[in-house]
C-alpha positions in Angstrom: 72.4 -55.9 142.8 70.3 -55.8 139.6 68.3 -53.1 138.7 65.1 -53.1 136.6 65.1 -51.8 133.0 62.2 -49.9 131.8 61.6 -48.1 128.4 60.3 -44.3 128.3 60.7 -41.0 126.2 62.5 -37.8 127.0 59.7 -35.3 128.2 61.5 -32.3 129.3 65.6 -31.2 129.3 66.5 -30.5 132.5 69.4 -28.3 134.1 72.8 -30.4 134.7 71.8 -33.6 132.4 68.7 -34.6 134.2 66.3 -35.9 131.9 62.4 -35.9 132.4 61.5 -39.4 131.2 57.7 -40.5 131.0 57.9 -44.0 131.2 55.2 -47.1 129.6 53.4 -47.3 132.7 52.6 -43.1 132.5 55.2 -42.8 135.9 57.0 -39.9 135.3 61.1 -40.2 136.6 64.5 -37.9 136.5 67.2 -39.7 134.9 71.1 -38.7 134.2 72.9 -40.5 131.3 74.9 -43.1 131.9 78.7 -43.0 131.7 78.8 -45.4 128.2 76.3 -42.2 126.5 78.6 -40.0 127.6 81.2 -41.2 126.5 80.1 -41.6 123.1 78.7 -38.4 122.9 75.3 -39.1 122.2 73.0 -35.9 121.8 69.4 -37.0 123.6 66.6 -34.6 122.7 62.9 -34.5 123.5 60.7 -37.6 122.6 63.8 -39.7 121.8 62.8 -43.3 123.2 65.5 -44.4 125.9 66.0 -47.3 128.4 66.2 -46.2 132.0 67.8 -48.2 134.7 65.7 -47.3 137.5 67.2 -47.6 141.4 66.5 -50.0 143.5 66.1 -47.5 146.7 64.6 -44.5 144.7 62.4 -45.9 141.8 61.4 -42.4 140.9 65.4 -41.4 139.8 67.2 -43.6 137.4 70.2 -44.2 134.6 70.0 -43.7 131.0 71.1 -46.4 129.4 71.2 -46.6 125.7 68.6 -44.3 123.1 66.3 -46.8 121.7 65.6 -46.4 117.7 62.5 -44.7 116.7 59.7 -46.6 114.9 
């Protein structure tokens, strides 16, 4: 089971952790953070650069992954 692993930036903050991300390609997804974010507490806020695990059944929902560092 491997999922792909795209790169994106936080477009919107949505109610109950889910995350507007616009990805590369201009697809826009909902994303939740992933359980190693939360538990380092890490605050996400709009246009941060993230990687997104996307599913493999619903590629329009994914899985935060780790904040990426700005350039």
């Amino acid at each position: 089971m491997s999922c792909e692993e795209v790169v994106g930036s936080i477009v919107d903050l949505g109610m109950n952790r889910m995350y507007s991300v616009r990805l590369e390609g201009g697809e826009l997804v909902s994303a939740h953070v992933g359980s190693d974010l939360q538990m380092r507490i890490v605050r996400l806020l709009k246009g941060d650069r993230v990687a997104v695990e996307l599913g493999e059944t619903d590629p329009s929902r994914g899985r935060i992954v780790r904040r990426l560092k700005t350039q």
